[in-house]
N, C-alpha and C positions, 0 to 999 in steps of 0.2 A: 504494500500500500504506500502510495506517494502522499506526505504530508507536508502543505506547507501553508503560509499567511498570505495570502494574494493581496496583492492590492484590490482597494475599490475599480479600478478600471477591471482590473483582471477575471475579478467574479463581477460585472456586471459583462465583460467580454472576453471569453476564454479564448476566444480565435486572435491574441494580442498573444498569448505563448507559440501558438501555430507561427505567426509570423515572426517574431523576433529571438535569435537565438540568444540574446543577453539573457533577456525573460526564461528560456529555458534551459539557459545555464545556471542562473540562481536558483529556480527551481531542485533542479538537479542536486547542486551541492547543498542546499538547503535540505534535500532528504534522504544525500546519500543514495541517491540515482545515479543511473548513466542519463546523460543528456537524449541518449537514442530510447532509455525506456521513458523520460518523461514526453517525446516525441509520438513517442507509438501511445500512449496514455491522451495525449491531447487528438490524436488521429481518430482512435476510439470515440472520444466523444464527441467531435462532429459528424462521426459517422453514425451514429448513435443519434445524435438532432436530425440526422436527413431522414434517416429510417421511421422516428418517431411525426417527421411533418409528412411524410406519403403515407403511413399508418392513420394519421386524422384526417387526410385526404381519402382514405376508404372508408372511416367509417361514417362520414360525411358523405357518406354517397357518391364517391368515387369511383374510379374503373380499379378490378386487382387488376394488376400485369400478371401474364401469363408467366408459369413458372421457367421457362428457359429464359424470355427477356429478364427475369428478375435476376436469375444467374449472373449472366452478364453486365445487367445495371449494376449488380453490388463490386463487383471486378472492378469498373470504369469507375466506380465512385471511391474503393477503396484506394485504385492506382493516383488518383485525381486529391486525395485527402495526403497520401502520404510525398505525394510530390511536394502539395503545398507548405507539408509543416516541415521539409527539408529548407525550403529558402530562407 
């Protein structure tokens, strides 16, 4: 488990450690992480916010996507999350 004191930016927007590697270097050494697992930790939870906004978009009466599109949307979303919180 990763534990640290975020800033008020930080818990009001988690995608501020995606982007900046300071941010997820003090992370890091603030809980005795690797910088690559507090990476894949912030990856998680935006993939995790995408999942949960097409999850309310079904049960609002959305379309499901068919289970092979959804294979490959989660792929594209995964490769796409973890590209981002590299830069």
């Amino acid at each position: 488990m990763i534990q640290y004191f975020p800033s008020q930016k930080e818990r009001e927007k988690p995608e501020l450690l995606a982007e900046s590697p300071e941010r997820r270097k003090r992370v890091a050494q603030a809980s005795g992480k690797t910088e690559q697992q507090v990476s894949q930790l912030v990856a998680q939870l935006l993939q995790m916010r995408v999942r949960m906004k097409n999850l309310m978009g079904v049960m609002e009466g959305g379309s499901i996507p068919s289970l092979s599109n959804l294979e490959d949307a989660l792929k594209t979303e995964q490769k796409n999350v973890l590209s981002n919180s590299k830069d």
